[in-house]
C-alpha positions in Angstrom: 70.0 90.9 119.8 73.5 92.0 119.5 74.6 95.0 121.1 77.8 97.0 120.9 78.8 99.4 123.5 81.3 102.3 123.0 84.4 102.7 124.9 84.1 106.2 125.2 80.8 107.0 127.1 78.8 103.7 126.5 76.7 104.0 124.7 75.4 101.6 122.3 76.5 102.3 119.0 75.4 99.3 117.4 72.4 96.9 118.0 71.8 93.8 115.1 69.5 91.1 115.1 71.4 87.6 115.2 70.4 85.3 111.7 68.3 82.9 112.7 68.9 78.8 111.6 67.2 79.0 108.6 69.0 82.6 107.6 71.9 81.0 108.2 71.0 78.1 105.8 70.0 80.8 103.0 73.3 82.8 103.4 75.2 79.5 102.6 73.4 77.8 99.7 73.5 81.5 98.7 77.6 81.5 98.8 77.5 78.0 97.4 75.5 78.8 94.1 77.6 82.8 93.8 81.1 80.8 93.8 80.4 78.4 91.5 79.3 80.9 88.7 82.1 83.4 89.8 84.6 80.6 89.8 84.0 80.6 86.0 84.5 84.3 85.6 88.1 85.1 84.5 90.3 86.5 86.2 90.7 90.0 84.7 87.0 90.0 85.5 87.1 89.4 89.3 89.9 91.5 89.5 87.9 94.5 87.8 84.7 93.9 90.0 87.1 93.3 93.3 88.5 96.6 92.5 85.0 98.3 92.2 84.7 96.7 95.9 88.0 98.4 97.4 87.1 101.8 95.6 82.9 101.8 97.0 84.7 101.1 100.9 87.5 103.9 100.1 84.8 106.1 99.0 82.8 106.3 102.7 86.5 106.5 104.2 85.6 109.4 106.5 82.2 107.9 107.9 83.6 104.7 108.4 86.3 106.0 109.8 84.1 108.2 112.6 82.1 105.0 112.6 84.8 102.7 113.8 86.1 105.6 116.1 82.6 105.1 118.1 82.8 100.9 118.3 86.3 100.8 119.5 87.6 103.8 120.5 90.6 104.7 118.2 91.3 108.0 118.0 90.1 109.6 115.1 92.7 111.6 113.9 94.3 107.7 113.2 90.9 106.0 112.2 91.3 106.9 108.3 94.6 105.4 108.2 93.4 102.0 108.2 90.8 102.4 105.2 93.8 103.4 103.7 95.4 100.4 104.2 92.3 98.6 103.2 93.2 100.3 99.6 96.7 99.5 99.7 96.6 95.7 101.2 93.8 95.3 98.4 95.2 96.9 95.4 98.7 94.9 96.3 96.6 91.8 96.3 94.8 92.9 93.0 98.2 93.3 91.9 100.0 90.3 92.7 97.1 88.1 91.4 98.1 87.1 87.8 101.0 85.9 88.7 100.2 84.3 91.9 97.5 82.7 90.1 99.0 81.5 86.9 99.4 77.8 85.9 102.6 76.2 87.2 104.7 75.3 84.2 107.0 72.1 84.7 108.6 72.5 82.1 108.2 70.5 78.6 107.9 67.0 77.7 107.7 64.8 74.9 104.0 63.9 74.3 102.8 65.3 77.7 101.3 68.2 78.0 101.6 69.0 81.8 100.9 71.7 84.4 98.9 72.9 87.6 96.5 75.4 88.4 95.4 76.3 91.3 91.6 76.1 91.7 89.3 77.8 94.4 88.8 76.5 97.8 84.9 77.2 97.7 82.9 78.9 100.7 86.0 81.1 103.0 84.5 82.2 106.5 85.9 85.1 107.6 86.0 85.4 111.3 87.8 89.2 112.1 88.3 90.7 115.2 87.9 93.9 116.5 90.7 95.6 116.9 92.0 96.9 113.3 88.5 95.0 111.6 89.5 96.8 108.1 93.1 95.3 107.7 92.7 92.0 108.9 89.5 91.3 107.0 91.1 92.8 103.8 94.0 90.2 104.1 91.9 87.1 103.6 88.5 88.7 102.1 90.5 90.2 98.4 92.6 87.1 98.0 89.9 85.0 99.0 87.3 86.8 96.1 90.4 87.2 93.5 90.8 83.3 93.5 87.3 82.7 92.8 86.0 82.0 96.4 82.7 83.0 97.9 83.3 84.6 101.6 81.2 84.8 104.2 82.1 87.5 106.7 81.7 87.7 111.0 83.2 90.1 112.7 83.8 90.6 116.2 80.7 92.1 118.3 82.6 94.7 119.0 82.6 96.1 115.4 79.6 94.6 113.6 79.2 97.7 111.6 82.5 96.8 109.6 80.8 93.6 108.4 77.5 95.1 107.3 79.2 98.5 105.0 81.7 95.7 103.7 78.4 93.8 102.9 77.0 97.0 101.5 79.8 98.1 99.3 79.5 94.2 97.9 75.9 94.3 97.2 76.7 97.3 94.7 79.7 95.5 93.1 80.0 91.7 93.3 77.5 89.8 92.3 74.5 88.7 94.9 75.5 86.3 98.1 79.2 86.3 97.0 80.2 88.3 99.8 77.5 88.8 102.9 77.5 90.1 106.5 76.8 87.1 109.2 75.6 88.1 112.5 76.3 85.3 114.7 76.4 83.6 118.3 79.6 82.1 119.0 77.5 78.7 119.1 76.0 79.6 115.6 79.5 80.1 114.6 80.7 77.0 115.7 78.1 75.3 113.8 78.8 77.1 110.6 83.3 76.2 110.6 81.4 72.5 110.7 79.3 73.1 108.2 79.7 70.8 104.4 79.4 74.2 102.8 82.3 75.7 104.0 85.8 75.1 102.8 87.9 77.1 104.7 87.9 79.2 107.7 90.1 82.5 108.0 90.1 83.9 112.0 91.9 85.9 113.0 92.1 87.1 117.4 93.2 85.1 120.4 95.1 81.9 121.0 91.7 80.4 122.8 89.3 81.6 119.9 91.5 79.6 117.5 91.5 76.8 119.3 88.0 77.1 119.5 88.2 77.3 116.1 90.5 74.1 115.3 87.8 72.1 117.6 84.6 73.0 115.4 86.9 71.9 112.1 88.6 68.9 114.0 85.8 66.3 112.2 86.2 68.0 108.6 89.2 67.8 106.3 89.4 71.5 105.9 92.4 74.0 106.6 92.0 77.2 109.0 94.0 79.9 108.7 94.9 81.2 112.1 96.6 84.3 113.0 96.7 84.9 117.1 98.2 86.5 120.1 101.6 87.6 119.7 104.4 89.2 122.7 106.2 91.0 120.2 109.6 91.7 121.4 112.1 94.5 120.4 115.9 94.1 120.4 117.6 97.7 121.2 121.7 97.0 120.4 124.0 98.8 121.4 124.4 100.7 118.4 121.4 101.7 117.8 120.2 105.4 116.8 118.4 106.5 120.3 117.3 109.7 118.7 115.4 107.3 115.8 114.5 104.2 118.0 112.8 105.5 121.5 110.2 107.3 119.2 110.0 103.9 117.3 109.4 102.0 119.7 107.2 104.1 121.6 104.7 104.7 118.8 105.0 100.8 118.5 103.9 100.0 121.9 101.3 102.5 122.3 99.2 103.4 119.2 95.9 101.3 119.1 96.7 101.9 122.9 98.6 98.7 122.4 95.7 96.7 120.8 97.8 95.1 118.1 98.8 91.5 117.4 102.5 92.9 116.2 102.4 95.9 118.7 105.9 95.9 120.7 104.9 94.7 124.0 108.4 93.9 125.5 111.8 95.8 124.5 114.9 94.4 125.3 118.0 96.6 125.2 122.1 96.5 125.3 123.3 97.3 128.7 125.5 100.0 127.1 122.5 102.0 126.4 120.3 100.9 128.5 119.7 103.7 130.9 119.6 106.4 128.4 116.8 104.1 126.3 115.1 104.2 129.0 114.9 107.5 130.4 113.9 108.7 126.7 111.4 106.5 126.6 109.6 107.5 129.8 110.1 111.0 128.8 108.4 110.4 125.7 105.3 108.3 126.9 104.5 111.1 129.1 103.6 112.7 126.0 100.6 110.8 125.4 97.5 112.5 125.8 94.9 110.4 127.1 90.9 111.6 126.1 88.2 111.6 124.3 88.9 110.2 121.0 87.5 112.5 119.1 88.8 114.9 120.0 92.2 116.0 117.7 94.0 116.5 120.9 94.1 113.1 121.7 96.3 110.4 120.7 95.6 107.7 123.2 92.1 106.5 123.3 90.1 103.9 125.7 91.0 100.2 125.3 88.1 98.4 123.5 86.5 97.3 127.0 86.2 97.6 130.8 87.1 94.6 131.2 89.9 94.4 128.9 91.4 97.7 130.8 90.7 95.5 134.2 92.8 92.5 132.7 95.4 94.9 131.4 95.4 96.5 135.1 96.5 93.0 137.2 99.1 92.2 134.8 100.8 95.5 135.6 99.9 94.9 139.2 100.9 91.6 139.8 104.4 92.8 138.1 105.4 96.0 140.7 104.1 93.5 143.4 106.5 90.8 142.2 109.2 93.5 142.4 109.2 95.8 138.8 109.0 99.6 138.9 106.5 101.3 136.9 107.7 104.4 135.7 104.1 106.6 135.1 102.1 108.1 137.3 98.5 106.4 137.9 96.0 107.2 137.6 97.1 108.6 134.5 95.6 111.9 133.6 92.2 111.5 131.1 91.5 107.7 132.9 88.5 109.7 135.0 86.8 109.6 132.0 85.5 105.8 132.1 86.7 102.2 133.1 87.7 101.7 129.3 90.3 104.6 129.7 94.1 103.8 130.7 97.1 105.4 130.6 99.8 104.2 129.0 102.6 102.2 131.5 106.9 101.4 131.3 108.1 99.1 133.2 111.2 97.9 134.2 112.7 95.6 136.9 111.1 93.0 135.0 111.7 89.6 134.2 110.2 86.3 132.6 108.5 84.8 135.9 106.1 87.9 135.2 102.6 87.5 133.0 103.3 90.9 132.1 106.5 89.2 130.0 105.2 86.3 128.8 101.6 86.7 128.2 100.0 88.7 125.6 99.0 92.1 127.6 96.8 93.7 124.8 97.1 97.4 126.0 99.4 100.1 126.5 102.3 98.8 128.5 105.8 97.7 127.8 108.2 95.9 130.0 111.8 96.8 129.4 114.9 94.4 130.7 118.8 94.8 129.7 120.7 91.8 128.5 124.3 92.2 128.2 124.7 91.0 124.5 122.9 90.2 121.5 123.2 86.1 122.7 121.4 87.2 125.8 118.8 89.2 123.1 118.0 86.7 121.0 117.2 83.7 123.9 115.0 86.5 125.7 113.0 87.4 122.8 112.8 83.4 121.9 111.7 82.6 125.3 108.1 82.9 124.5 105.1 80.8 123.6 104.3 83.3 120.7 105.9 83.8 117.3 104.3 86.4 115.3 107.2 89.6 114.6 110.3 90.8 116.1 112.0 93.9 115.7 116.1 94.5 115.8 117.1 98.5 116.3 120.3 98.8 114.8 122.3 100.4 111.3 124.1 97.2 110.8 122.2 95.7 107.8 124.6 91.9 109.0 123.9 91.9 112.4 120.3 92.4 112.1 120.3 89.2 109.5 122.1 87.0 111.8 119.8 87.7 114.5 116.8 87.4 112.7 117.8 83.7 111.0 117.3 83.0 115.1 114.6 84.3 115.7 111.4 82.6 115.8 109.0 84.7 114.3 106.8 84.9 111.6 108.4 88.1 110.9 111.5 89.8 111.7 111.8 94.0 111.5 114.7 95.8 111.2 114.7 99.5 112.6 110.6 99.3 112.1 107.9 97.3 113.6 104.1 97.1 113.9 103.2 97.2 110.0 102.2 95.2 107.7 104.2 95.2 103.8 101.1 93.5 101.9 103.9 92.2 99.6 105.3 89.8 102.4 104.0 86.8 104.5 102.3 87.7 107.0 102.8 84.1 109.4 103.1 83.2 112.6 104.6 80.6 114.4 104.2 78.5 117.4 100.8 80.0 119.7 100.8 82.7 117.0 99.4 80.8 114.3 99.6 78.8 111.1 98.8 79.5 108.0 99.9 82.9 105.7 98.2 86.0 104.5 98.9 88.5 102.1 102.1 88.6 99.2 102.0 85.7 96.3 102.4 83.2 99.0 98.7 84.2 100.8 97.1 82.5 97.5 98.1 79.1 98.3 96.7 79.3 101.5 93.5 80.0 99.2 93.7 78.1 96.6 94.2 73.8 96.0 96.6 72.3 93.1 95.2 70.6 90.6 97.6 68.7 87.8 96.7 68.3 84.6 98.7 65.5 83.0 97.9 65.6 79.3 99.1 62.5 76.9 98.9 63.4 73.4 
């Protein structure tokens, strides 16, 4: 049995039975047979009934929302913003299809009739994590169905519920065993990425999970799409907008307490400006009110788990004790509540020999260091075995392009960071991945070419 405990009291908010062997078996001939009659559907069709999906999830948005509130501890004053980015990421996708999609031309000749199309993978496993289990399922789970894919759907034990109402909203608009919940040991899920019924595996959480990953594949000629860690740096220059960026930035670092994949957890700023960033920054993390999250006061919840607050805890440790200075008070006020609940953390005096500047933190704390120019910038935020996004504050459209043809990132933000355009790539590089979602470029990813070369 698999149980989910809440962050904010613990309680168990969740308790589902594991499938056994031979459920697992049914769910995958089921996918099998489902794909290869969708396949055959056209495209307007899947779109429509994909649609019909997105609106039956968007309709429950305020009980999922609560719902998801209680397995991981979001505040929920911000929970209903991710179901709306479920509708937007999935009517982009909806959007972008027919093109995407559509046969690629060559171009004409003589007695040939000649193109490509691009043809469904088969069976996608979904394997989605916990900490925004909405968005990140949504970027392979529309694209995946819009191609003409089956999906089979695990998501982290922390929230299993977002599997089973994604399940549910399916059962009332795609047709049966085209898109079902699997409840799942990791060993059970090992055995399924090597499974001869599954054609491609989608995961998305922590460098070690997708390796884990890659080894259950390594005997099968399949792709896996892998999006992990990331230290997402920020580059403050020195003529940047303080009165626009510390805000920025702060809401970058902290909201999700920190639990993002793109969330800023290092900042890197000009020397010119350097002690005024970071006075307004402390000033303005102080703000964050640490509680209950369901309560509307609050906008800082628990981290997911004890033991992730614990991990988080002897990064920031093992950094003052190496020589940094952390800037808020501790315990921070609302942490009496539970060992899930921490309070948000700057620090400064830092420096790469530190874990909590080179490896991925996953909670609400941000290491700031000055570099004396944007040289200095760019090999500090490169230094890093991650690649996912990087953010540049600054007004000057150039310098923010020159930087960013540096960087090595998947993405690269200008005066934003910590979102998602589902009209872009969405890629990582080096320990952050391989492998893109969303935009026209997430269907190939999907999809295989297949050339039709036609003499008349």
């Amino acid at each position: 049995m698999q149980k989910t405990i809440s962050p904010i009291d613990g309680s168990i908010v969740a308790e589902l039975a594991y499938h056994e062997p031979a459920a697992v078996d049914a769910i995958l001939d089921q996918a099998v047979q489902a794909q290869r009659a969708w396949r055959r559907q056209p495209l307007d069709a899947r779109a429509a009934a994909v649609a019909a999906f997105t609106d039956a999830v968007v309709a429950k948005k305020d009980v999922l929302a609560e719902e998801l509130t209680r397995q991981m501890g979001r505040p929920l004053g911000q929970t209903p913003g991710e179901i709306g980015g479920f509708e937007d990421r999935a009517k982009a996708m909806i959007r972008l299809a027919p093109e995407a999609l559509a046969p690629v031309e060559p171009g004409p000749k003589e007695g040939f009739t000649r193109y490509i199309t691009r043809e469904p993978l088969g069976v996608v496993l979904v394997l989605a994590p916990w900490n925004y289990p909405y968005l990140t399922a949504v970027n392979a789970i529309v694209p995946a169905l819009l191609a003409g894919n089956a999906v089979v759907l695990k998501h982290s034990d922390q929230t299993p519920l977002v599997a089973e109402r994604l399940a549910e909203a399916a059962a009332s608009t795609l047709p049966e065993g085209l898109l079902v919940s699997l409840v799942a040991t990791h060993e059970t899920v090992a055995k399924v990425v090597g499974d001869a019924r599954v054609d491609h595996v989608c995961f998305t959480g922590s460098v070690e999970g997708g390796r884990a990953v890659h080894r259950a594949a390594a005997d099968r000629f399949i792709a896996t799409g892998l999006e992990l860690g990331g230290k997402d740096p920020a580059y403050v220059a020195a003529d940047a907008d303080l009165e626009f960026t510390v805000p920025n930035v702060v809401d970058g670092a902290f909201f999700n307490s920190g639990q993002s994949c793109c969330g800023i957890e290092r900042v890197y700023v000009h020397e010119s400006v350097y002690d005024r960033f970071v006075e307004a920054f402390i000033e303005a993390t102080k703000a964050y009110v640490l509680g209950d999250p369901m309560d509307a006061a609050t906008n800082l919840g628990p981290v997911a788990r004890a033991r992730s607050a614990e991990a988080i805890q002897s990064q920031i440790d093992a950094a003052v004790k190496a020589g940094a200075t952390a800037h808020i008070q501790s315990p921070y006020p609302g942490a009496e509540r539970g060992p899930a609940y921490l309070g948000p953390q700057v620090l400064t005096g830092v420096d790469h020999s530190m874990t909590i500047m080179n490896e991925e933190t996953f909670g609400p704390v941000v290491g700031i260091q000055k570099v004396a120019n944007d040289e200095e910038a760019v090999r500090m935020m490169n230094d890093s075995a991650y690649g996912l996004t990087a953010s540049i504050w600054t007004p000057d459209l150039a310098r923010a392009q020159k930087l960013g043809s540096e960087l090595e990132t998947g993405t690269v933000f200008m005066n934003r960071c910590d979102y998602l355009d589902p009209e872009l790539a969405w890629v990582g590089v080096k320990d952050s991945g391989r492998g893109a979602t969303l935009s026209k470029v997430g269907f190939e990813y999907l999809t295989r070419p297949k050339s039709f070369h036609l003499r008349h």
